[in-house]
N, C-alpha and C positions, 0 to 999 in steps of 0.2 A: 669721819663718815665711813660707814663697812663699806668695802669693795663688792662686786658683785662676783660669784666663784665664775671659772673660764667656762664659755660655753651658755651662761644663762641671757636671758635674752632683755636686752635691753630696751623696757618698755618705753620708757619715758619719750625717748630719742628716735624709737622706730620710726619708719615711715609709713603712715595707715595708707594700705592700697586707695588709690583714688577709688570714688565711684563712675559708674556711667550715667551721664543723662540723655535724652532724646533716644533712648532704647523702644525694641519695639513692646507692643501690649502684649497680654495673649491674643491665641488667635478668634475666640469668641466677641472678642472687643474690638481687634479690629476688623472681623467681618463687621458690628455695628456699625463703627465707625464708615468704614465704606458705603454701607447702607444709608445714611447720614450724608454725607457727600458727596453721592449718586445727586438725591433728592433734588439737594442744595445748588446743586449745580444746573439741574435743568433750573431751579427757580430764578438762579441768576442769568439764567438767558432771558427769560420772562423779563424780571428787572430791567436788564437791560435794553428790551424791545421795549418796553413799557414808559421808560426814559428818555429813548427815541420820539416815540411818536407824541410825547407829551411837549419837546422841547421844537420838533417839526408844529405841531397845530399852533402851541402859543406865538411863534414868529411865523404863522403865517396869515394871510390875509383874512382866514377865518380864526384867528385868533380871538373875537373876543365871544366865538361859539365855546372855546376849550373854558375860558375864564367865568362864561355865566351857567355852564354845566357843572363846573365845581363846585358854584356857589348856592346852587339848587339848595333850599330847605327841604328838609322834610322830618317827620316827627313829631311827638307830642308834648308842645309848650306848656300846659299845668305841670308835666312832670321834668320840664327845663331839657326837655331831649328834641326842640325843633333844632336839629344841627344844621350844616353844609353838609353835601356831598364829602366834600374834603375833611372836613370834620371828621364826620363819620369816619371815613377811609383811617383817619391818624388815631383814634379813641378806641373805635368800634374794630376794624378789622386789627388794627396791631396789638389790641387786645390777644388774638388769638396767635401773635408770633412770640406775646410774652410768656403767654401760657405755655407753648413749649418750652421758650428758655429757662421758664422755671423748674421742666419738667426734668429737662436738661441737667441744672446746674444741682440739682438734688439727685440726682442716680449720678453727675461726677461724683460728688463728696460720698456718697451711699455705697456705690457700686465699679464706680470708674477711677481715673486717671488721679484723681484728687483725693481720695481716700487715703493712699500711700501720701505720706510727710516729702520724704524723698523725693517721689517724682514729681509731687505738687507745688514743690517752694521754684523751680525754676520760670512753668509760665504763671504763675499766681505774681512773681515777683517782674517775669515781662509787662504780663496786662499794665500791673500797677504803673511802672515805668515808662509804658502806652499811653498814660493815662496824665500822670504827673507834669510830662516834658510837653508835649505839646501845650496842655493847657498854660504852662510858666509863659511860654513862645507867644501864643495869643495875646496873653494880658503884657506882654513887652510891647507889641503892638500897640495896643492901644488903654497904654496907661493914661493919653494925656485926654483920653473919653470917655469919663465915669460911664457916660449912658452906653456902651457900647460891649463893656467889661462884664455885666450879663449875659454873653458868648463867651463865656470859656469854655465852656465844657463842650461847645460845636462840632469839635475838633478830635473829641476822644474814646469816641468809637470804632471800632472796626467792622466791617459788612464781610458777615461772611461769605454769604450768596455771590454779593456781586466779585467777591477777591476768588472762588470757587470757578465764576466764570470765565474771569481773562484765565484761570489755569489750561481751561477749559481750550481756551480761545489760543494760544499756543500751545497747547497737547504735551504739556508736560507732566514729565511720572514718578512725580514727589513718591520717595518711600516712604513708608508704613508709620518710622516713626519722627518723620515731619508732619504727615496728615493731623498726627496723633496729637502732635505741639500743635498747630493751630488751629484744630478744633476746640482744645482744652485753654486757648490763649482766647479765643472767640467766646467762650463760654464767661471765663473768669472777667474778662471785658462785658458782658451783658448785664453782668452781676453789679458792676461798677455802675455801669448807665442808671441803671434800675435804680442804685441808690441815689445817685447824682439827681436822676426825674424826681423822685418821691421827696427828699428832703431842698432843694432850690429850687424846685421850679413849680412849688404847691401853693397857691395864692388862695386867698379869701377861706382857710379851713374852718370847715363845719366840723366840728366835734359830735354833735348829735350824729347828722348821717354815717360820719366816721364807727360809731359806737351802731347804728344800724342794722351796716354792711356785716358787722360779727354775726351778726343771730342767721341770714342765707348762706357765710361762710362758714359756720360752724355745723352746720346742720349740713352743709355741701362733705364736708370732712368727713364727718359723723358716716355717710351714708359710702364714699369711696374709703375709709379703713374698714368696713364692713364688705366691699370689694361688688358694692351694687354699680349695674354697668347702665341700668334703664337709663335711658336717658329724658323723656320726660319729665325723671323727678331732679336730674343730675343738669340739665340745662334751664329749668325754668331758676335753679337757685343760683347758681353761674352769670345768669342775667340780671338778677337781683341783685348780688355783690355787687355787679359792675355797675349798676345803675346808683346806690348807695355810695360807691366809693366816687364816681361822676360827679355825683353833687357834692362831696363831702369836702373839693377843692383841689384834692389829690389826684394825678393825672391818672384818668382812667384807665389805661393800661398796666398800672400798679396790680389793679385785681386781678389782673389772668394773671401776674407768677405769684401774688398768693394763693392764686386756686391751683396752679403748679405746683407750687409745694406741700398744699395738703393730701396729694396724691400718692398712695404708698407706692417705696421703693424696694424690691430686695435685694442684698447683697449678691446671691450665686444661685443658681442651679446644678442642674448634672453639668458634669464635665467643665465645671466652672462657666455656662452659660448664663446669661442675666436672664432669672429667674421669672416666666412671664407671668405678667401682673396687668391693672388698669395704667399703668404708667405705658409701659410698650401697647397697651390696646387703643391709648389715646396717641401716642405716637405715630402708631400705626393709620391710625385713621386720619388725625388732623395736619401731620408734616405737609402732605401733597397738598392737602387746601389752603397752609397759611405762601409756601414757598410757592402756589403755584397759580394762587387766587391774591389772597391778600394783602402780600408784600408789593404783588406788581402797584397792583390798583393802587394801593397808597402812596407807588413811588408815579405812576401814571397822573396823580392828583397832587401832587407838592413838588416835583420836577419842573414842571411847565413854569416857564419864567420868557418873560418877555428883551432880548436880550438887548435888543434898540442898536442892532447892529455892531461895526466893531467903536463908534464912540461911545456902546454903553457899555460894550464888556468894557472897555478903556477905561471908563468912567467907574464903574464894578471894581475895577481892580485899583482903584486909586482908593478906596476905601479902605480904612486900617482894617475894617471887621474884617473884610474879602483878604488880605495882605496875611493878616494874621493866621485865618483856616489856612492859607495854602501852604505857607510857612512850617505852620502844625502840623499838616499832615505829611507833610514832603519830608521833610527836617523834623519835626518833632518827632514822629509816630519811627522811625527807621532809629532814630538816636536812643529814645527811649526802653525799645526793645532790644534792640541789638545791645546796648549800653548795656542794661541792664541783666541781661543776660548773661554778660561774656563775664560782669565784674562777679556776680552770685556765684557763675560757674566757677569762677578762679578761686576764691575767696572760700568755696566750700571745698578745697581740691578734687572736684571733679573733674570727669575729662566725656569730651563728644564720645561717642558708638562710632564703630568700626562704620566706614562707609558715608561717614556725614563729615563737613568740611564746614568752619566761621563762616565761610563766603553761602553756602545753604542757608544758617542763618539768616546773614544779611539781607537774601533776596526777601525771605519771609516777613523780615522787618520793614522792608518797603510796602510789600504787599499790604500791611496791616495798615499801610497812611489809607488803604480806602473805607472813608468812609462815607456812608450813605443812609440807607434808612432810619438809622438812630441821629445823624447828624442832622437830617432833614427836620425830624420830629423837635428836636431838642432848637434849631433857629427856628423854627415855628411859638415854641414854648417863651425863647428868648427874644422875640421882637415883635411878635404877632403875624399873621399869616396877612401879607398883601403888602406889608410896607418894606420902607426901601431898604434899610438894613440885611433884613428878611431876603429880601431878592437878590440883593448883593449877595450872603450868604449862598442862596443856592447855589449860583456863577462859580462861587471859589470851591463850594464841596467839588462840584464834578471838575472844575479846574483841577485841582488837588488832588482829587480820587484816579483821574489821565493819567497825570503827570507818573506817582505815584505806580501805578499798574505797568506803564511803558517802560520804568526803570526797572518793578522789579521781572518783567515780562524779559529783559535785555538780561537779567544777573540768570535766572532761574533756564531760561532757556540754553545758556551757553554751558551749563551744566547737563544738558538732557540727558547726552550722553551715559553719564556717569547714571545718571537715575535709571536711565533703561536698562541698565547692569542688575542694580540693587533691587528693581524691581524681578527680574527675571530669578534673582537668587529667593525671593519672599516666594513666589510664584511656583519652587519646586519641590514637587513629591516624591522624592525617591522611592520609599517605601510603599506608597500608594494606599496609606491611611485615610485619603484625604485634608490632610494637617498637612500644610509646607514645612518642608522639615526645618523651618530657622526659627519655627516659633514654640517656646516650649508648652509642653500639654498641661492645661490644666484640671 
């Protein structure tokens, strides 16, 4: 075998510079991004009020005023839409928080954090790992209860709102690109839900209505890549989808992120800014209403559980389902991200950004055992809304989603420190371009 002459550089053997992951964005992205998490955050205070008073009324002595206002009908029975109250609130309004995640998950991959291979295989491969472990964890639980093993997926969601809150609720100052990993971990997890709702938890499909719902979504399409913003022609066919996709067996909230994605994205503007289009104009207008109208209400209308004191939480928690969520979220949801994280990162020889620490991680990883609004949805889907499965479930989300938030609320906070450094270094202008100078210009 020829020798190589002295001096030439030995490819083979070299060491390829690691890369960085959890770097920051540019600074156009993360101004969005902040804009995003402003929102998010009053909405998880909403949430959270909303959570309160649902779980005050139903254990109180007017409790069964909270229980027969959820159940209110209203609607028009020829066209199979006499709902609930609560109905509504889980169909109808979270329609409208899927429609952003759609709007979301298409301007990642389009425009955002997900576009880049690189930056995207780290939380694309946590979610999964979010996703994967807990669920194993439940069904360990209750392997020896075929009927109950239809809760797996309870458990594998993340809330961004309500995890935006406790940040909120101990005044910590995650830098730039932590925000940036869990909002893009938050996304690629809605992505998963979404599939998870659509393909297991779709009973009785109608094919016809299915084939329907194409002709107002196509024609909805038709009319935003032509970048018409009327909205009388752009909501009455919005409602049509959804009404179509409703009957068609498919959980209704399926339609808002197809009509999320048929919304055009563009990649850039000046100065590398996202390009504004109908996507930021629905953005723009619907964030405030789903984070700050419709998440409450739905979480105000499927929180409320009747707890029977502490022998029914007792009784609650003696249930594999309840055992298994908490389990899930506490232990699955921190294993599965953080695990899977650490092993991608090694595995691809990358290495953390200057200024971020495994233990930052970690906390993040807890953080994501909260789940709520998708977990609520989905033991509604998996046991039906009223029975005791069902009720137990709720008990152990918010058991879970606590437990989960105080830990990572303990890891996160005893770092503040440190964040109020890194933040203050994101925060300065030297030159007085307006651009903190740690972020490069696009």
């Amino acid at each position: 075998m020829a020798q190589l002459p002295p001096g030439s550089p030995k490819t083979p053997s070299a060491k390829t510079p690691s890369s960085k992951v959890f770097t920051r964005s540019s600074y156009p992205e993360y101004k969005r991004i902040l804009s995003i998490l402003r929102t998010e955050t009053v909405g998880g205070a909403l949430l959270l009020a909303a959570t309160v008073v649902a779980l005050i009324w139903a254990n109180s002595p007017a409790a069964d005023g909270y229980f027969a206002l959820r159940d209110v009908k209203i609607g028009y029975e020829p066209w199979h839409l006499e709902l609930s109250l609560g109905h509504w609130a889980s169909d109808g309004l979270l329609a409208v928080f899927f429609f952003l995640a759609g709007l979301e998950l298409k301007r990642e991959f389009v425009a955002g954090e997900l576009r880049k291979p690189a930056r995207a295989v780290v939380p694309v491969a946590a979610a999964i790992g979010g996703v994967v472990v807990p669920a194993l964890i439940f069904v360990l639980f209750n392997l020896g209860s075929p009927e109950t093993l239809k809760g797996w997926a309870i458990p594998t969601a993340t809330d961004i709102a309500f995890a935006l809150a406790v940040l909120a609720v101990i005044n910590t100052h995650l830098p730039a690109a932590l925000r940036t990993f869990l909002l893009t971990l938050a996304v690629v997890d809605d992505l998963i839900a979404i599939g998870i709702i659509a393909f297991f938890y779709s009973t009785g499909l109608q094919p016809l209505m299915l084939l329907a719902a194409l002709v107002p979504l196509a024609l909805f399409t038709f009319l935003v890549q032509k970048r018409v913003r009327s909205w009388y022609l752009l909501v009455p066919l919005a409602l049509a989808t959804w009404g179509f996709v409703h009957a068609s067996g498919i959980h209704a909230t399926v339609a808002g992120v197809l009509l999320g994605f048929a919304v055009p994205v563009f990649a850039s503007g000046k100065r590398g800014e996202p390009a504004e289009g109908l996507a930021e104009h629905f953005e723009h207008r619907l964030r405030p209403f789903s984070a700050g109208f419709a998440v409450p209400v739905f979480a105000f209308f499927s929180a409320g559980v009747a707890l029977g004191g502490f022998d029914g939480m007792g009784a609650a928690l003696r249930d594999p389902v309840a055992l298994g969520i908490v389990a899930a979220l506490v232990v699955g949801k921190a294993v599965g991200v953080f695990g899977t994280t650490f092993l991608v990162t090694k595995t691809t020889r990358a290495s953390l950004d200057s200024g971020i620490a495994w233990i930052d991680l970690f906390g993040l990883a807890l953080l994501a055992g909260i789940g709520f609004t998708v977990s609520l949805l989905i033991g509604e889907l998996s046991f039906g809304a009223g029975s005791g499965h069902n009720d137990h479930a709720k008990v152990a989300i918010l058991a879970g989603s606590l437990i989960s938030a105080l830990l990572a609320a303990v890891v996160l906070k005893a770092r503040n420190r440190r964040y109020r450094q890194v933040q203050a270094d994101e925060e300065r202008d030297d030159d007085g371009d307006g651009v903190p100078d740690v972020f490069a210009r696009s």
